[in-house]
C-alpha positions in Angstrom: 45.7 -2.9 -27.5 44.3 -6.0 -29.2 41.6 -5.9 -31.8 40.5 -8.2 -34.6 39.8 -7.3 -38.1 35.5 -7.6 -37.8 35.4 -5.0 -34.6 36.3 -1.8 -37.1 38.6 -0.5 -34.2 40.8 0.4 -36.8 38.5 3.2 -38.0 37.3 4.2 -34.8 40.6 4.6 -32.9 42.4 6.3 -36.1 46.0 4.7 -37.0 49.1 5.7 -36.0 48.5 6.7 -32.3 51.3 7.2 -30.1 51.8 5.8 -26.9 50.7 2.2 -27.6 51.1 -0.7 -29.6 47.9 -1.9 -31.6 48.1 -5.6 -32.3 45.4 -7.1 -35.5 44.0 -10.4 -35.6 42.1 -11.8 -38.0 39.1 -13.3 -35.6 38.1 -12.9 -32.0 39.8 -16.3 -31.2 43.2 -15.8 -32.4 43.0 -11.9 -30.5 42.5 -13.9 -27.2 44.6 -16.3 -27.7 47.1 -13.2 -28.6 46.5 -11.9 -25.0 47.6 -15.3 -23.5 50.4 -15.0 -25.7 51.2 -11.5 -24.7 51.0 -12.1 -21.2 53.0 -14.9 -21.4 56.0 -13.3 -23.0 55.6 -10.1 -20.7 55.4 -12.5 -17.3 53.9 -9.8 -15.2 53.7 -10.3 -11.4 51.1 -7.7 -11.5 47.4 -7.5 -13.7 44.8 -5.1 -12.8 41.6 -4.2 -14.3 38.7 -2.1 -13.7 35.7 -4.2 -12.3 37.7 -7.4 -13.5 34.7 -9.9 -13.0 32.3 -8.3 -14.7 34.6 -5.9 -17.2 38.4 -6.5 -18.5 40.2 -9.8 -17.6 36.0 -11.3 -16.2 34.9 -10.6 -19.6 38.3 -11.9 -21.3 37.9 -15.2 -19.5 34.6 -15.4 -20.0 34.9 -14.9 -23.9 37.5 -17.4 -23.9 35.2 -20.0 -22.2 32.2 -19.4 -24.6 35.0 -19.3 -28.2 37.5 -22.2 -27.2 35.9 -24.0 -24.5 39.3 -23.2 -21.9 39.4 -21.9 -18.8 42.2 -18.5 -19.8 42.5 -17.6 -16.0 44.0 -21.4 -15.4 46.0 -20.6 -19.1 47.4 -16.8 -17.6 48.6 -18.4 -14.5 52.3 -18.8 -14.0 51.5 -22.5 -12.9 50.3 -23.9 -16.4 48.9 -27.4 -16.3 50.1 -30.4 -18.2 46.8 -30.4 -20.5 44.4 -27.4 -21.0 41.6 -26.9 -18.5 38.6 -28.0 -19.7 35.3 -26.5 -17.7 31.8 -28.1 -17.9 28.9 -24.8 -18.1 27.5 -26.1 -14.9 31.1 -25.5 -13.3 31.4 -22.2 -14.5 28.1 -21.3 -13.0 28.9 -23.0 -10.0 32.3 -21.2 -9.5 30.2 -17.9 -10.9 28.3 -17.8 -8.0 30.1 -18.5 -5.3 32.7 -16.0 -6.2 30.5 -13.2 -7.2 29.7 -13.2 -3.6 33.0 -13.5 -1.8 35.9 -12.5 -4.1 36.5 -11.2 -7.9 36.3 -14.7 -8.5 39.4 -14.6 -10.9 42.9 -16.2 -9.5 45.7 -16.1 -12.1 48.1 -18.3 -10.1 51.3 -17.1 -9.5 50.0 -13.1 -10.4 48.6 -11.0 -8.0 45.2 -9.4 -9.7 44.6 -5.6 -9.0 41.0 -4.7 -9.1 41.0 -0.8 -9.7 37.5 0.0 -9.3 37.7 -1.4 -5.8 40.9 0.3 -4.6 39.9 3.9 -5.6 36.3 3.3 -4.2 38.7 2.8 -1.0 40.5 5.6 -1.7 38.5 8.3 -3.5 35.2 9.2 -2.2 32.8 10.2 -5.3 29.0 9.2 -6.1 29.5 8.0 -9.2 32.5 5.5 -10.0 32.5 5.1 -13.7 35.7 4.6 -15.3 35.1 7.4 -17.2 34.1 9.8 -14.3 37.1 8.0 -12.1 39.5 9.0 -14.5 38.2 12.7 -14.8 38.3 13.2 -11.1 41.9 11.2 -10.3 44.0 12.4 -13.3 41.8 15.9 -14.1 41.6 15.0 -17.7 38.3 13.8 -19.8 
């Protein structure tokens, strides 16, 4: 888990819990750019995310966008280029739109990009498909 030191995770999430790795930086730039980092070492074939446009690695890029200016998806990608991605807002909108009707609109070159929330609606067949309500009715635990 990544957190930076103004969120207060640290309170809410209690310290010391066992199972994971909690990882503190000081702003919400040097978190993301943590992430990359992270990523990076791990060199995962696989991501996944639930709702990833809109939720997890979406949101993640788009935070990186609005903070540093960078495009992270073209920064996570196993295909790095020469000089860092630079994106213009009316690009971003452009490739927004387009995507949000076709695809997830997120390619991590190289990585194949899971998006949870659309396999179980596939799989699982419930009326409500929050991740909370997902997770009570896949693993049977709240």
């Amino acid at each position: 888990m990544f957190t930076h030191a103004e969120a207060g995770m640290m309170t809410k999430l209690g310290i010391g819990r066992v199972g994971f790795e909690i990882h503190i930086s000081g702003n919400e730039e040097e978190m993301l750019g943590a992430v990359i980092q992270h990523v990076r070492r791990l060199d995962p074939d696989i991501l996944a995310g639930y709702e990833v446009h809109n939720l997890s690695w979406g949101y993640l890029v788009d935070r990186y966008q609005t903070i540093v200016g960078l495009d992270m998806s073209k920064l996570l990608s196993r295909v790095r280029p020469q000089k860092a991605p630079i994106l213009t807002k009316s690009a971003m909108e452009a490739r927004d739109s387009f995507n949000s009707q076709h695809n997830s609109g997120l390619k991590f070159i190289g990585r194949h990009l899971f998006n949870v929330w659309r396999l179980i609606r596939g799989e699982v067949a419930l009326t409500n498909y929050s991740f909370c309500n997902v997770v009570f009715h896949v693993l049977q635990q709240r």
